[in-house]
PASEBA-1860 file (N, C-alpha, C; in nm, 3 decimals):
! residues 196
1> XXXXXXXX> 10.166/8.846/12.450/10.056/8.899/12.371/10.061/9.051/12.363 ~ 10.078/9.140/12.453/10.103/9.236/12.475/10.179/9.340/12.408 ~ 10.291/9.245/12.418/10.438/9.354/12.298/10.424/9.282/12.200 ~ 10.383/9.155/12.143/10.351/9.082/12.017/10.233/9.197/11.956 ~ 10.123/9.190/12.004/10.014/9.259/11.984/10.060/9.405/11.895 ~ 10.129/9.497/11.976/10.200/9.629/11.953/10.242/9.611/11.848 ~ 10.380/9.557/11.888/10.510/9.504/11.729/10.415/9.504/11.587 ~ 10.332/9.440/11.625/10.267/9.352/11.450/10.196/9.513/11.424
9> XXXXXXXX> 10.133/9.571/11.492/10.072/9.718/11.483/10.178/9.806/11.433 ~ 10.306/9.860/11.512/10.378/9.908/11.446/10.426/9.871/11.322 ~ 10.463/9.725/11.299/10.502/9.685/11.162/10.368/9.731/11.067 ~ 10.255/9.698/11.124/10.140/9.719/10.989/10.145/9.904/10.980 ~ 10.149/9.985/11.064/10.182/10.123/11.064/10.306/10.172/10.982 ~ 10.439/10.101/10.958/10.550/10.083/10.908/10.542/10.041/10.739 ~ 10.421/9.945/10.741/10.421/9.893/10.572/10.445/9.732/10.599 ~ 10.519/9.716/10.716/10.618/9.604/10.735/10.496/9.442/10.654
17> XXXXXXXX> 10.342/9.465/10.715/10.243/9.385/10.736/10.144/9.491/10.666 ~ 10.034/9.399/10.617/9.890/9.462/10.545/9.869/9.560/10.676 ~ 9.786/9.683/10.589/9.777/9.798/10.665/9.658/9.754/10.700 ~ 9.555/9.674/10.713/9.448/9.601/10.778/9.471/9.586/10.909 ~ 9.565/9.579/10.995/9.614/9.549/11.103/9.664/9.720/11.210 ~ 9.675/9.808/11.109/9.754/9.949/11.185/9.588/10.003/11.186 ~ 9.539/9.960/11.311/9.400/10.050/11.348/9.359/10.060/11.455 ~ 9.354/10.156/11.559/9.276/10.194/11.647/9.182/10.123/11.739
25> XXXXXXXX> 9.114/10.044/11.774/8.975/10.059/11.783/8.928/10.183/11.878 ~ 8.803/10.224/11.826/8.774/10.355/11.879/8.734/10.339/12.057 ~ 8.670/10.220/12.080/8.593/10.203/12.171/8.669/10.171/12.298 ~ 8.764/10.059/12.223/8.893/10.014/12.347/9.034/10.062/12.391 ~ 9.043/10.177/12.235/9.152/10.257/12.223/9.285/10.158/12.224 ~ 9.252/10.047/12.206/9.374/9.905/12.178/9.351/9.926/11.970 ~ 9.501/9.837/11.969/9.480/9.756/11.819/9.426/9.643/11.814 ~ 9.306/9.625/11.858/9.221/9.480/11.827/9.263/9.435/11.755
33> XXXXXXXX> 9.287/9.449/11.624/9.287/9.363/11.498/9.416/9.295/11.496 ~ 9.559/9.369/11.583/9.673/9.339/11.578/9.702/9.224/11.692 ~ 9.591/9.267/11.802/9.577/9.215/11.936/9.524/9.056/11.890 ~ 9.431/9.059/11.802/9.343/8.926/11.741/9.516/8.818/11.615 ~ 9.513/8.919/11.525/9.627/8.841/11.483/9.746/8.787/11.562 ~ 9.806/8.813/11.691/9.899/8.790/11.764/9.875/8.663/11.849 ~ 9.697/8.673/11.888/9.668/8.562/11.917/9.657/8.416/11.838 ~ 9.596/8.472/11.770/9.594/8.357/11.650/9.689/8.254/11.591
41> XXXXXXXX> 9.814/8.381/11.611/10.012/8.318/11.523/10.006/8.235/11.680 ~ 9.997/8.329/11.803/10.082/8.210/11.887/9.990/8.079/11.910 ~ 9.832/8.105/11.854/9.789/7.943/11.900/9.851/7.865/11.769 ~ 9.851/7.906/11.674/9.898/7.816/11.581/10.043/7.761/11.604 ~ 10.150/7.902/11.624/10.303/7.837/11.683/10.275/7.750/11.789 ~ 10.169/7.723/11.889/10.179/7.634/12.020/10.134/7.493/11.975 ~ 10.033/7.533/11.836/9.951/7.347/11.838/10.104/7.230/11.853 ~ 10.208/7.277/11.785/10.348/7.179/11.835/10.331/7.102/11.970
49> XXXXXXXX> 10.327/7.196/12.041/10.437/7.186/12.182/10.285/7.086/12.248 ~ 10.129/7.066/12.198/10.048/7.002/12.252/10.105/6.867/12.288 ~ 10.172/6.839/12.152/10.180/6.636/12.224/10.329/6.629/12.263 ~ 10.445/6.754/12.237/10.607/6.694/12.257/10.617/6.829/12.353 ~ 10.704/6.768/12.484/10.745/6.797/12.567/10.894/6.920/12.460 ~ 10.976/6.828/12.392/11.083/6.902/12.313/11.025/7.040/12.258 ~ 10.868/7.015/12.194/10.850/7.128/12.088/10.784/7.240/12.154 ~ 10.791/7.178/12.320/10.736/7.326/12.429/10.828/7.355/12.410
57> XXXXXXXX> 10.968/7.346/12.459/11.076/7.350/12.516/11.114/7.440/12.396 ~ 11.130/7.448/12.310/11.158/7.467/12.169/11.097/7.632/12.137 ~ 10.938/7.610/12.171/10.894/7.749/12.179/10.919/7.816/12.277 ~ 10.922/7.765/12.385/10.917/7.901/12.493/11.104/7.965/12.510 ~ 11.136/7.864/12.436/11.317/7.890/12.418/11.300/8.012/12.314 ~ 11.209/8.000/12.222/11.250/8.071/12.114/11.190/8.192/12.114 ~ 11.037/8.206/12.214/11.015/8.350/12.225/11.065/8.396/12.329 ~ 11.192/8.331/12.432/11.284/8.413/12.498/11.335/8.450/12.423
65> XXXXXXXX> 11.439/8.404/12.359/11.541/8.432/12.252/11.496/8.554/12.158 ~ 11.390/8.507/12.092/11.341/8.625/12.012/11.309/8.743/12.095 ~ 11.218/8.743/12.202/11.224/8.881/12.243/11.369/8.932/12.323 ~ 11.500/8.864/12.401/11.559/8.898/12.425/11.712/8.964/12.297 ~ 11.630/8.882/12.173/11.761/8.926/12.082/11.699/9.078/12.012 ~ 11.596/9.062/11.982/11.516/9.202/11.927/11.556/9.314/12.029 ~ 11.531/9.320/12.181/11.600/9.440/12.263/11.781/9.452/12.269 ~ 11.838/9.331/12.241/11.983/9.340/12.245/12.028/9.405/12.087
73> XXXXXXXX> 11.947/9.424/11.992/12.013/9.459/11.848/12.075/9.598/11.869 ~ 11.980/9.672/11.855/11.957/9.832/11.891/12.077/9.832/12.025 ~ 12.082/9.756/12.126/12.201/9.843/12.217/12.325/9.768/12.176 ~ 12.353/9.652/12.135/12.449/9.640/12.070/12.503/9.769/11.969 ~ 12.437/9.788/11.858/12.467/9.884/11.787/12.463/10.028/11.866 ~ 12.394/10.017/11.942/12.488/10.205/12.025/12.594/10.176/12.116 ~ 12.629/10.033/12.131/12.775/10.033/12.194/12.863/10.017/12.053 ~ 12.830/9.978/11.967/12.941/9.979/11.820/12.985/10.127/11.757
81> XXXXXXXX> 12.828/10.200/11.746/12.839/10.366/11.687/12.782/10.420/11.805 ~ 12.825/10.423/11.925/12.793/10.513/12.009/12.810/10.685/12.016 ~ 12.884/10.704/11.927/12.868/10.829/11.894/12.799/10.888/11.836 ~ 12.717/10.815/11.688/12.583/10.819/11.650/12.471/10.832/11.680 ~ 12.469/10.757/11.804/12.351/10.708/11.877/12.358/10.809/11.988 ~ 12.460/10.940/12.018/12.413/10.985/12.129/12.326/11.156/12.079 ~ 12.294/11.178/11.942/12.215/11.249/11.878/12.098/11.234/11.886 ~ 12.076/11.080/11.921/11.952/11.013/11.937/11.863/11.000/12.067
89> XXXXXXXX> 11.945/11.013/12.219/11.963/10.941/12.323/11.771/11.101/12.346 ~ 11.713/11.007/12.429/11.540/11.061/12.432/11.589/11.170/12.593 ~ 11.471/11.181/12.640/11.487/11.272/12.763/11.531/11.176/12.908 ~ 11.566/11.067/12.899/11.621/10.966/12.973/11.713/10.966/12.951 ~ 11.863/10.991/13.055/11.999/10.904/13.006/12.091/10.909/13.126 ~ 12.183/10.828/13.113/12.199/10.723/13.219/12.388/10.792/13.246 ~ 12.400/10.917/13.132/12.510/10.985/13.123/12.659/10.860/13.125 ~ 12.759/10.826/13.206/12.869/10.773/13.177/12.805/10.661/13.216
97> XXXXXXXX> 12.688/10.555/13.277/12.690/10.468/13.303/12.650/10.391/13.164 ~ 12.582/10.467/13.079/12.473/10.380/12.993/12.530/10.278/12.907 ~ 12.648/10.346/12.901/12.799/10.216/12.771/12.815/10.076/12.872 ~ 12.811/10.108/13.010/12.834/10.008/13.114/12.741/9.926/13.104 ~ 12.629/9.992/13.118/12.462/9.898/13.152/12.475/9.862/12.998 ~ 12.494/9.919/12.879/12.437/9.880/12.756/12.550/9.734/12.750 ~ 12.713/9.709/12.826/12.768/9.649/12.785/12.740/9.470/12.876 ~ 12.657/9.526/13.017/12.608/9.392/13.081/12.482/9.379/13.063
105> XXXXXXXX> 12.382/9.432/12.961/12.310/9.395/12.883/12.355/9.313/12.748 ~ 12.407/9.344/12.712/12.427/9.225/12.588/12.521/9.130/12.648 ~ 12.585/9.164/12.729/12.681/9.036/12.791/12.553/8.916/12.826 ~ 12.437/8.971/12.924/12.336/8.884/12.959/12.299/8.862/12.831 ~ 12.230/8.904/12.752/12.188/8.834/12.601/12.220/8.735/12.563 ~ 12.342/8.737/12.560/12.461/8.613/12.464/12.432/8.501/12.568 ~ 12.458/8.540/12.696/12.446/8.437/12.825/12.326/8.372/12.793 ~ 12.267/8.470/12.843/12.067/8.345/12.824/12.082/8.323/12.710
113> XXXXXXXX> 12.099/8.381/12.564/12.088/8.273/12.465/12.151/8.160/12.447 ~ 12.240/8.143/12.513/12.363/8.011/12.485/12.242/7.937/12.592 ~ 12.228/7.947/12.760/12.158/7.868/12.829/12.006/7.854/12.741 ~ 11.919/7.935/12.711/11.802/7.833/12.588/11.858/7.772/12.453 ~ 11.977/7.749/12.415/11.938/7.667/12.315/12.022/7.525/12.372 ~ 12.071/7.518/12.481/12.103/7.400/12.540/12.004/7.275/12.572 ~ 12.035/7.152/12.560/11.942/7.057/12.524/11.876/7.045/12.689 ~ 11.745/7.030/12.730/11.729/6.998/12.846/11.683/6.887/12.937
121> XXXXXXXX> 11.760/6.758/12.795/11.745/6.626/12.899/11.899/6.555/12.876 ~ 11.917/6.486/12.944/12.023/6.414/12.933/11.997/6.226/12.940 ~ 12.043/6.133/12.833/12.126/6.224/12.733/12.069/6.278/12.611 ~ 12.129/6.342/12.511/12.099/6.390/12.450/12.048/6.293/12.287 ~ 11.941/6.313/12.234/11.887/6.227/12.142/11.802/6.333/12.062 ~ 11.753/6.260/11.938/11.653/6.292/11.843/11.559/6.328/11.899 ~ 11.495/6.293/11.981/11.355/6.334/12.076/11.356/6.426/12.225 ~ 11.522/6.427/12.261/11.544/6.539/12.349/11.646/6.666/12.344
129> XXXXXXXX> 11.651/6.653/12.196/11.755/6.735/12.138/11.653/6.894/12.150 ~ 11.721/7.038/12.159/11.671/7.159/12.184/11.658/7.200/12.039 ~ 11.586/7.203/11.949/11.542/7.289/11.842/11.546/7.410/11.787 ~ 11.606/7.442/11.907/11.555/7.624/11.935/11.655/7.694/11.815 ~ 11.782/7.609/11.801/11.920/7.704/11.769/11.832/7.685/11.596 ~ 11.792/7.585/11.569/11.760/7.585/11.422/11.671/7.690/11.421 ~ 11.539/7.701/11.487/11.426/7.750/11.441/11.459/7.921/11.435 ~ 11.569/7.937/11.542/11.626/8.086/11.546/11.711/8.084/11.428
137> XXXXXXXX> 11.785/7.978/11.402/11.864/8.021/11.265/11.778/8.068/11.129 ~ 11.692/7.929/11.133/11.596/7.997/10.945/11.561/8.120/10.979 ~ 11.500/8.173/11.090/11.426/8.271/11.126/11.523/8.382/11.092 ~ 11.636/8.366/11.158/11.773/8.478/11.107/11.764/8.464/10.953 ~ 11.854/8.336/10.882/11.820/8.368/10.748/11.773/8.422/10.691 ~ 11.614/8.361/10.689/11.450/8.475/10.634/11.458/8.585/10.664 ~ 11.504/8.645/10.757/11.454/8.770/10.768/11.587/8.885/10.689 ~ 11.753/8.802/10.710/11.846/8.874/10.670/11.795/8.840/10.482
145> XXXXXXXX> 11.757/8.746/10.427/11.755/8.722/10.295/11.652/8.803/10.252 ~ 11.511/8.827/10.358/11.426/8.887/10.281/11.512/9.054/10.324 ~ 11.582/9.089/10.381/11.596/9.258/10.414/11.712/9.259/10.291 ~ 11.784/9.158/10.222/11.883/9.199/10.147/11.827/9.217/10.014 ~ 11.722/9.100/9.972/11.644/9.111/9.849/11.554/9.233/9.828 ~ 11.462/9.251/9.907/11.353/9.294/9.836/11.326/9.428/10.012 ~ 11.350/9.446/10.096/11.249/9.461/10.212/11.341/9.608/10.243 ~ 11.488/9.594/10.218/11.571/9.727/10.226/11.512/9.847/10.101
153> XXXXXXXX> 11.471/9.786/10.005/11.408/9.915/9.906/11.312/9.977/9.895 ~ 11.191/9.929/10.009/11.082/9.964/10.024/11.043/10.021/10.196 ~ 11.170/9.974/10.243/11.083/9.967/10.466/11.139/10.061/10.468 ~ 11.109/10.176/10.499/11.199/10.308/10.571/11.169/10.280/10.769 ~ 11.086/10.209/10.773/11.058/10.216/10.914/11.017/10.304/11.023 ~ 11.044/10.345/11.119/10.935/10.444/11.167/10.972/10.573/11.205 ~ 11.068/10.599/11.165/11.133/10.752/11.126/11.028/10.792/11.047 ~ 10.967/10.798/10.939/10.904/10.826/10.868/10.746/10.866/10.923
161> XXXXXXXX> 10.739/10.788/10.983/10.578/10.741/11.034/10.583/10.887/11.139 ~ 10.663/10.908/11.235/10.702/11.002/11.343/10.709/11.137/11.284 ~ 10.826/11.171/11.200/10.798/11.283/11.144/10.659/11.291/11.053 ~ 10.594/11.218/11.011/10.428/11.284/10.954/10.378/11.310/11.061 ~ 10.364/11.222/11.216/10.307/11.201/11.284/10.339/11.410/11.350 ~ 10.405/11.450/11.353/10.515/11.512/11.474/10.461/11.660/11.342 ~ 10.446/11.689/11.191/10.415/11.693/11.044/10.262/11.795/11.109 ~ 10.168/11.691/11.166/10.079/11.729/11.192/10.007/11.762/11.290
169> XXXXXXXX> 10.144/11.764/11.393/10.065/11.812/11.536/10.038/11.727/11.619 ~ 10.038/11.551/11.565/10.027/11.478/11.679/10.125/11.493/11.807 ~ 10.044/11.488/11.919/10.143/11.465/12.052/10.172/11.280/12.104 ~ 10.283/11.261/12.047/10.333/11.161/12.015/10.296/11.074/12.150 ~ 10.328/11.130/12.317/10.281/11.093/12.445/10.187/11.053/12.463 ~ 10.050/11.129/12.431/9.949/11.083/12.464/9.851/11.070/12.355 ~ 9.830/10.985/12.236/9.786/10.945/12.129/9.630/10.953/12.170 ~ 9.549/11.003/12.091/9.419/11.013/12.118/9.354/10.952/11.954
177> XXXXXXXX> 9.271/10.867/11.985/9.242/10.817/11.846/9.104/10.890/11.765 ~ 9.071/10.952/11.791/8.972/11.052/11.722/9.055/11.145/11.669 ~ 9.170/11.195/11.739/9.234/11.317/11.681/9.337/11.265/11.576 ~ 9.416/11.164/11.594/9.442/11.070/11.469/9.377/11.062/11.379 ~ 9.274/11.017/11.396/9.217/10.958/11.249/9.135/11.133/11.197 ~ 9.147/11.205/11.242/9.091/11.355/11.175/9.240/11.415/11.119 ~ 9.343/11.407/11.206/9.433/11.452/11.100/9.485/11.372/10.994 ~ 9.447/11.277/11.002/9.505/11.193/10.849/9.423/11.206/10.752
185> XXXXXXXX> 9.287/11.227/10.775/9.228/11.217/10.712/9.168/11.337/10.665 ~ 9.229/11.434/10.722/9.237/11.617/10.642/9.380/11.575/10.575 ~ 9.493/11.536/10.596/9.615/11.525/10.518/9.574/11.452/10.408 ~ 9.493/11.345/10.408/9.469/11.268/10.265/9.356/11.325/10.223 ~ 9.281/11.398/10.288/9.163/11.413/10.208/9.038/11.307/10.248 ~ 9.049/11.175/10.274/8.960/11.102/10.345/8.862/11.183/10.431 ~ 8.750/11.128/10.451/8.636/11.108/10.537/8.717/11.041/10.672 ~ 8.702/11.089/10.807/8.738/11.017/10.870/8.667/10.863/10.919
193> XXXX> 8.718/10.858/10.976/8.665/10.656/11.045/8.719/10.618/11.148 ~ 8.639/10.635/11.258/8.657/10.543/11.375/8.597/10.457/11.480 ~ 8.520/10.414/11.324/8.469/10.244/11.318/8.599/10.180/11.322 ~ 8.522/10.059/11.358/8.595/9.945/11.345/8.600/9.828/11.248
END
């Protein structure tokens, strides 16, 4: 719920999702609204897994998978263009080890993903077969079909968001949500708001 919660916030901050979702609350200094939608997707992804043992098995395979393939993308690709990526590297770095750690990090990736999409009864049938490899495949599809069609000409992603952010003086560390919503709203011209 936690990094689900975040993610869907950054995406609605990004464009990725309705900007209904990239907000503050003033009071809890959380994204309620992102925090409320995150809950909502996973009770609906869980009503499955209520009556089939397979379609637990199935989800909790697949939000390993998913959250372990989302952190393996990004270091895969700075072990591919690691020379790229060391323009990038933050006030943390791990100097000659980090190609090492970045390379038994994705080694583990590939590992646990092969062990969740393995079936976990024996023998193997229609009703104890693992789901997981499909539901991760459409999910790959959808997301490579929608970034090739339509989602590469519009997402710049959060490069963008950082430099306005960085534009106007925000201190990116320690985010204060009154002082947010006053500089955006001298940059647009808005009235500020930090209602909810």
């Amino acid at each position: 719920m936690t990094s689900n919660s975040r993610m869907m916030f950054a995406f609605a901050r990004d464009g990725g999702i309705h900007p209904f979702f990239h907000r503050v609350d003033a009071r809890f200094r959380s994204p309620i609204r992102a925090v409320w939608l995150a809950a909502v997707l996973s009770f609906i992804l869980a009503l499955p897994s209520l009556g089939s043992d397979v379609a637990f098995a199935a989800a909790t395979s697949i939000a390993t998978i998913g959250l372990y393939i989302s952190y393996g993308i990004p270091i895969l690709l700075g072990l591919i263009w690691h020379r790229e990526f060391l323009a990038m590297k933050g006030p943390f770095d791990l100097k000659g080890l980090s190609r090492v750690v970045a390379f038994i990090a994705v080694a583990w990736i590939i590992t646990i993903t092969v062990v969740f999409v393995l079936p976990t009864a024996n023998p193997v049938t229609s009703q104890t077969l693992n789901y997981t490899v499909v539901a991760v495949g459409i999910i790959a599809i959808g997301a490579t079909t929608a970034w090739v069609l339509w989602a590469r000409k519009w997402f710049t992603g959060p490069a963008t968001e950082v430099t306005e952010a960085l534009r106007l003086g925000v201190d990116l560390t320690e985010p204060r949500v009154e002082e947010i919503n006053e500089k955006a709203a001298k940059a647009t011209g808005a009235a500020p708001d930090s209602s909810d």
